[in-house]
C-alpha positions in Angstrom: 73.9 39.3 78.9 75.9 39.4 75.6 73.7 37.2 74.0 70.4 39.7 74.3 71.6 41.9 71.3 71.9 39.4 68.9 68.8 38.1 70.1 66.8 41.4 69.8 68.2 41.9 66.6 66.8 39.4 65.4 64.1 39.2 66.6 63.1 42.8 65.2 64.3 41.1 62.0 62.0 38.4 62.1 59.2 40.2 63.2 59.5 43.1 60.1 59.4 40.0 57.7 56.3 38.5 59.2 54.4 41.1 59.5 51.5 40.0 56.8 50.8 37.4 54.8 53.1 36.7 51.0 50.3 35.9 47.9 51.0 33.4 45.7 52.6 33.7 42.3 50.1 31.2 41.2 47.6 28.5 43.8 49.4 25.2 43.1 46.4 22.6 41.7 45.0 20.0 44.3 43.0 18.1 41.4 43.6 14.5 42.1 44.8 12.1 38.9 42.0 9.7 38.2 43.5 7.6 35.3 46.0 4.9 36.0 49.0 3.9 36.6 50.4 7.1 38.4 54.0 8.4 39.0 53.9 10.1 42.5 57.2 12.1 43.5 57.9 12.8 47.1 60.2 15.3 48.4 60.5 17.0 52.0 62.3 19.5 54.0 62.9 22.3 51.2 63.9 24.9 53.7 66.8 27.2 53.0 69.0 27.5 55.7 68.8 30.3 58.1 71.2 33.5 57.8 71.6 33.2 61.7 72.7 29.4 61.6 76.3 30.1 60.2 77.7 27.1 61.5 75.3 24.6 59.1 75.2 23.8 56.0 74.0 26.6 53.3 73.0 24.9 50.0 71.5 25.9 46.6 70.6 23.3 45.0 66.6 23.4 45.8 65.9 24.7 41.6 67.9 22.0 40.5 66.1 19.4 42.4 63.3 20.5 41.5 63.7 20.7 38.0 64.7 17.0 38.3 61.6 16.4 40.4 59.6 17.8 37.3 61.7 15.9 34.4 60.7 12.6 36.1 57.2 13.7 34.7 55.4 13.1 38.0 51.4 12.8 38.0 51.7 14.1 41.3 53.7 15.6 43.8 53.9 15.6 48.1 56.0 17.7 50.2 56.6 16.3 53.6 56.7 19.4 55.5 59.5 22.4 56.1 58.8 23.8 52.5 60.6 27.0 54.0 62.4 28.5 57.4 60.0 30.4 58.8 56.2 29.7 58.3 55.6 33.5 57.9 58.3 34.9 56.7 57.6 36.4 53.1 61.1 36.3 51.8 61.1 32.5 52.8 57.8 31.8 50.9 59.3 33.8 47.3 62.0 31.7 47.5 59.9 28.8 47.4 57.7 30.4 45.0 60.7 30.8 42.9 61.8 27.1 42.9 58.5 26.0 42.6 57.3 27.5 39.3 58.2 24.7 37.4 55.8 22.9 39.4 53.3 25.2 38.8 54.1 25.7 35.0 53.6 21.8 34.6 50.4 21.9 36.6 51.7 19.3 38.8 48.8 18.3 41.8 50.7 19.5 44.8 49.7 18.2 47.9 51.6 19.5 51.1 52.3 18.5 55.0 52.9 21.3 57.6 56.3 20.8 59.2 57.6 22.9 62.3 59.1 24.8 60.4 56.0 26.2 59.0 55.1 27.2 62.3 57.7 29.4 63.1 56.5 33.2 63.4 53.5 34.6 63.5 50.7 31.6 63.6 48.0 33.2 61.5 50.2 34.7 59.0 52.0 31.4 58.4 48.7 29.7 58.4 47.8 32.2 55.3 51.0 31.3 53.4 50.0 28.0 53.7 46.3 28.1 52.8 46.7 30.7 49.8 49.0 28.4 48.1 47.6 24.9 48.8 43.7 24.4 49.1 44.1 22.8 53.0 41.2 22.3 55.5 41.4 23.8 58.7 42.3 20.7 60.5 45.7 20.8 58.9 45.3 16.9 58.1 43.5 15.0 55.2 43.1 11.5 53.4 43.4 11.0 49.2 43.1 8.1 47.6 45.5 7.8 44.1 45.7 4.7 41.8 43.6 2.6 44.4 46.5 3.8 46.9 45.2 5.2 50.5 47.3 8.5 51.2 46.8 9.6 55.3 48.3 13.0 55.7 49.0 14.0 59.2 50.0 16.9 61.0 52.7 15.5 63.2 53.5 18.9 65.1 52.2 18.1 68.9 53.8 20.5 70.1 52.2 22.9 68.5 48.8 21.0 69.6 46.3 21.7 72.6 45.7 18.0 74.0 42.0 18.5 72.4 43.2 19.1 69.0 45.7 15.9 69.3 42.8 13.6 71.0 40.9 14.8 67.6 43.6 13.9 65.3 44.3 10.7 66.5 40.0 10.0 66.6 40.1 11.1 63.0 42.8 9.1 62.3 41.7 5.7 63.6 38.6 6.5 61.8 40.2 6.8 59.1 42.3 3.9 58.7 39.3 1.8 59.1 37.3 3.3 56.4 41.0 2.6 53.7 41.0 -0.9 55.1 36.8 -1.8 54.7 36.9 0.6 51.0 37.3 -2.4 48.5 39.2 0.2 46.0 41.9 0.8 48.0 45.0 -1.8 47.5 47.3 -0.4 50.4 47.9 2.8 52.7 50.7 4.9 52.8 51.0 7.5 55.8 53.2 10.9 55.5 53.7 13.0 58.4 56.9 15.4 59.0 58.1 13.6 62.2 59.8 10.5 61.6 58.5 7.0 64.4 61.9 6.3 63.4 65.5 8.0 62.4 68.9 7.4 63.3 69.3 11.2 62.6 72.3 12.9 65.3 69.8 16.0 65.2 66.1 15.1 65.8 65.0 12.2 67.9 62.0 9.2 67.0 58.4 11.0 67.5 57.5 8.8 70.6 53.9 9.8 70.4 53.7 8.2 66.8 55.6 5.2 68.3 53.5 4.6 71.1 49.7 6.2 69.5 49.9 5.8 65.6 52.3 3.3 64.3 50.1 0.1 66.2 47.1 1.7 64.8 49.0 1.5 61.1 50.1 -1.6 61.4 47.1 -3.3 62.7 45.5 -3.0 59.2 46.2 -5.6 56.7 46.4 -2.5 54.0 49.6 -0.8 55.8 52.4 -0.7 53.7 54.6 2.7 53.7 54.7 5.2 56.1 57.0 8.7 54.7 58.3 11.4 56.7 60.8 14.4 56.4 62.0 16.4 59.6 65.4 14.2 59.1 67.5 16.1 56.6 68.8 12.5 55.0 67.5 9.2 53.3 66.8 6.2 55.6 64.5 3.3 55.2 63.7 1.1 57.7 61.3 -2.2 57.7 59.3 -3.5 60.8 56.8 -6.5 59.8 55.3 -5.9 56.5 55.4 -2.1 56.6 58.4 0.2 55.3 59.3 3.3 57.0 61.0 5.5 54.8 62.6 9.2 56.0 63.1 11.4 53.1 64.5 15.1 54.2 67.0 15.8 51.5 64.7 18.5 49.2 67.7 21.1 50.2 68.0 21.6 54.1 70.8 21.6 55.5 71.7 18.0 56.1 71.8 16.3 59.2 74.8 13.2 60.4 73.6 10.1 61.1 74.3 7.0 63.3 75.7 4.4 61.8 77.7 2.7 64.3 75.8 0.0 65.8 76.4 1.0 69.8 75.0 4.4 68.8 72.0 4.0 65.8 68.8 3.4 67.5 67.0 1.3 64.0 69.3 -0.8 61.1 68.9 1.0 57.9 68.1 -0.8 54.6 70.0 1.7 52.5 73.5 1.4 52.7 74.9 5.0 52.2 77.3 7.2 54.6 76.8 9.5 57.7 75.4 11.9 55.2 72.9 11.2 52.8 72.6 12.9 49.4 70.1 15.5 48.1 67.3 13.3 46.9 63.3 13.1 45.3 61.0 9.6 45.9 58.6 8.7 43.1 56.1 5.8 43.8 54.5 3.7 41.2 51.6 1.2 41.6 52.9 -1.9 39.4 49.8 -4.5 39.5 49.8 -6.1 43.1 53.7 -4.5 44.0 54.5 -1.0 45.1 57.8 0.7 43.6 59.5 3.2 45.5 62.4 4.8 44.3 64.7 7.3 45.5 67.2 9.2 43.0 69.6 11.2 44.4 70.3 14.7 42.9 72.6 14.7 39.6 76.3 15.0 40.1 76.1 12.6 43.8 78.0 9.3 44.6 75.2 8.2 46.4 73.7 5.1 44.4 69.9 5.0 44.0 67.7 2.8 45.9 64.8 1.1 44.5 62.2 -1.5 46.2 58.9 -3.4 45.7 56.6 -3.9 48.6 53.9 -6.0 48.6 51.7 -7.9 47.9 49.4 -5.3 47.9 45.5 -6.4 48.4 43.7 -7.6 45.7 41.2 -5.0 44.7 37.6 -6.0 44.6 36.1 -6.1 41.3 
């Protein structure tokens, strides 16, 4: 009985923030590059930490990384979901607003993932905050090809889902991976969805329904090479056969622990860093037949940088 207070305060609270929609300071561009070779950042999970969750960890270094994010001169830019706490909250989305205008000053192609976190509150008002800023489809998943690279972009929230919708995603999807793998431009696929198959995170568990739907769809085709995802406020990277799972949650969320001990983690990580992981931006880079994929922590971090190569990617046809 205690707890109903608290809980009705704010909940009032949350309501009288998300009461209509917050525009824009500027729509972020969704041109995609044409010339080649590309520099592709990736960053996820840019949430700020809620006033309610006292006991985590309250950061502020989401301008900074950003700002490092844009010196890297990217070409284009993803965000892997969670870009704030409460999907339709308006003081959430100036906050990103704010972070985000060197993004928008650089015209950087911006091209988003809806996390959970952007469905918390009101649906249709975090819907808005969404769609006014980023030109999304209805569906809430798309495909984009880039430098001859196929990019899948999945909404990975089932819960949020009726079982039609889902059935219809994962229709689209197969559908979808067939036409990257028979279109003789593209020279590999890379998936992004917020929910990892795979993390070793203390906080969230794998996303069985990728594990068991998805991921043997992936890496049926020859093309499969990548597969990025966010939810997991660290860096991991994982391989299974010829594809790379790589989790990359640190865009300013409060970070989660891992498990590194080898009776506890459930996958052996690649990267070779402590329980927690630093603050951190991917870029990828097409280089001929290889894929580079680098992730550089935030300024001012012990936590080395990891870089990698995958391939060989498929020869394009001419």
């Amino acid at each position: 009985m205690r707890l109903i207070g608290p809980i009705l305060i704010a909940s009032v609270l949350l309501l009288a923030n998300c009461a209509s929609p917050q525009p824009p300071l500027r729509r972020f561009t969704t041109s995609i590059p044409q010339r080649s070779p590309l520099t592709i950042a990736v960053i996820g999970d840019q949430q700020r930490t809620s006033e309610m969750e006292v006991w985590r960890e309250q950061n502020t270094i989401h301008a900074d990384l950003i700002r490092e994010v844009v010196q890297s001169r990217p070409d284009a830019l993803i965000l892997l979901g969670d870009q704030v706490f409460t999907g339709s909250s308006s003081e959430d989305w100036r906050f990103f607003d704010r972070i985000m205008v060197p993004v928008l000053k650089a015209r950087i192609p911006t091209f988003p993932i809806f996390g959970n976190h952007e469905y918390i509150g009101v649906d249709e008002v975090a819907y808005s905050n969404m769609a006014s800023r980023f030109r999304i489809t209805r569906s809430t998943w798309y495909s984009m090809i880039m430098d001859s690279i196929g990019f899948v972009m999945l909404n990975t929230n089932f819960d949020e889902f009726s079982r039609d919708t889902a059935v219809k995603q994962l229709r689209w999807f197969k559908t979808h991976m067939r036409q990257l793998t028979e279109n003789p431009a593209v020279r590999c696929i890379v998936v992004c969805g917020h929910h990892p198959p795979f993390t070793n995170s203390a906080i969230v568990p794998d996303e069985h329904i990728l594990q068991q739907y998805f991921v043997p769809l992936f890496e049926r085709s020859p093309k499969s090479r990548l597969w990025l995802s966010g939810h997991s406020h660290a860096y991991e990277h994982f391989r299974h056969r010829t594809v790379h799972y790589v989790v990359s949650g640190g865009g300013g969320g409060p970070r989660h622990l891992l498990y590194l001990e080898k009776n506890l983690r459930r996958h052996d990580d690649l990267y070779p860093g402590p329980m927690i992981r630093p603050f951190h931006f991917l870029t990828i880079q097409r280089d001929q037949s290889e894929l580079c994929v680098t992730m550089t922590p935030l300024s001012g971090q012990e936590s080395p940088q990891e870089s990698f190569m995958i391939g060989p990617l498929v020869d394009a046809e001419r």
